[in-house]
C-alpha positions in Angstrom: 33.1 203.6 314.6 32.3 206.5 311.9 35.4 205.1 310.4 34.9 201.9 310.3 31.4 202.0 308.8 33.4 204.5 306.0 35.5 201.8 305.3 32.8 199.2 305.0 30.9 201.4 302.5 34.1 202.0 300.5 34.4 198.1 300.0 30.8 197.6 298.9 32.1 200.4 296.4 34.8 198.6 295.0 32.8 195.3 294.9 29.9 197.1 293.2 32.4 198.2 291.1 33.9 194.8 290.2 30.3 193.8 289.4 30.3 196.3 286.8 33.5 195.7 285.2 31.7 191.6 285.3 29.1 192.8 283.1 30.3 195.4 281.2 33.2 193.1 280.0 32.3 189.4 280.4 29.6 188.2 277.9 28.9 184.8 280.0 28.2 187.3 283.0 25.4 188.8 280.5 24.1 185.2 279.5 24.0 184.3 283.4 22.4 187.8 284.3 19.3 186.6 281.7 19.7 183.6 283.6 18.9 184.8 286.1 16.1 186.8 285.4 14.6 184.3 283.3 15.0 181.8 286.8 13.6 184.1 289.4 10.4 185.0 287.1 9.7 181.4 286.7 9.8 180.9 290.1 7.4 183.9 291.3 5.3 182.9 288.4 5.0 179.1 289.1 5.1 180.3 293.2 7.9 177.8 294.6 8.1 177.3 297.8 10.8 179.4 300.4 12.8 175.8 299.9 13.0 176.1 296.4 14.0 179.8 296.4 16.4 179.3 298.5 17.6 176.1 296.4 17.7 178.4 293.1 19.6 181.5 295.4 22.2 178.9 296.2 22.2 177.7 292.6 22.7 181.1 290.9 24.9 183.2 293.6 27.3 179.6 293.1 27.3 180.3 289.3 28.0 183.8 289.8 30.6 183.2 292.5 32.2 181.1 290.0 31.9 183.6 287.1 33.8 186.7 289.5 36.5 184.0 290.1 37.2 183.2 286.8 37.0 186.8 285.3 39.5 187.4 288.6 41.9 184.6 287.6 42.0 184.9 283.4 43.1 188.8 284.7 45.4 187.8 287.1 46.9 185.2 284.6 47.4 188.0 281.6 48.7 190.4 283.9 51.4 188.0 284.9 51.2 186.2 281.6 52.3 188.1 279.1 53.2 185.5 276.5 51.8 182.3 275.9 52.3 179.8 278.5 50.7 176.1 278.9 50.5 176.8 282.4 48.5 180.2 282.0 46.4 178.0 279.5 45.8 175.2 282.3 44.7 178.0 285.0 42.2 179.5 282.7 40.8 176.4 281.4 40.4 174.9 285.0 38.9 178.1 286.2 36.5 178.2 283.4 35.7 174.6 284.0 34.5 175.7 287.6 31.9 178.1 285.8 30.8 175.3 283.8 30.5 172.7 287.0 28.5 175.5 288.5 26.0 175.9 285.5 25.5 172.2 285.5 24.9 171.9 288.7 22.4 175.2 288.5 21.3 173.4 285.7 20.0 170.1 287.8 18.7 172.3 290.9 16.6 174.2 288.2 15.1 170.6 286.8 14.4 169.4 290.4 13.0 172.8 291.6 11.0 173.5 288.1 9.5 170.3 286.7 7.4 169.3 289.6 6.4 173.2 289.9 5.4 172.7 286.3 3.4 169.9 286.1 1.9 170.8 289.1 1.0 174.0 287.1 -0.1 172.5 284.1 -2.8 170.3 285.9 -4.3 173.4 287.6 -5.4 174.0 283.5 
């Protein structure tokens, strides 16, 4: 058991430590991580409900999700890639186009969970 649990630790390691490599390296990672700050205070601000939390945790972990993958794939792609290729091009462009399906999607859960919560604000005024 000891060992197991050691080995479950030294995963949430490495993860952490792909997360940091994500941020320290990827400047859409830093755009989403404002993002995502900017989201979250919104919300606690303008109180949403446990629905609409959940809705925007859903919305940003996707975008993240996506982010990771891509930043996996483009490495993958170079370290196999060394030259230019139309088919490296193609996996990188389609796994950048899954961030930006993600954002838009993020994009439309943020207008259905924010402008109700908004005008609901501004008529408390």
């Amino acid at each position: 058991m000891r060992n197991y649990l050691r080995a479950r630790l030294r995963s949430v390691g490495h993860a952490l430590r792909g997360l940091r490599h994500l941020l320290s390296t990827e400047s859409h990672a830093r755009i989403h991580g404002l993002a995502t700050v900017i989201v979250f205070a919104a919300a606690a601000v303008l109180d949403v409900s446990a629905r609409d939390w959940g809705l925007l945790l859903l919305a940003t972990g996707l975008v993240w999700t996506a982010e990771a993958f891509n930043t996996a794939i483009e490495r993958v792609v170079d370290l196999y890639s060394a030259e230019t290729s139309e088919l490296a091009r193609q996996a990188k462009d389609v796994a950048a186009a899954a961030v930006l399906l993600a954002a838009i999607a993020a994009a439309a859960v943020g207008l259905i969970v924010f402008v109700p919560a908004v005008m609901a604000f501004l008529q408390m005024w």
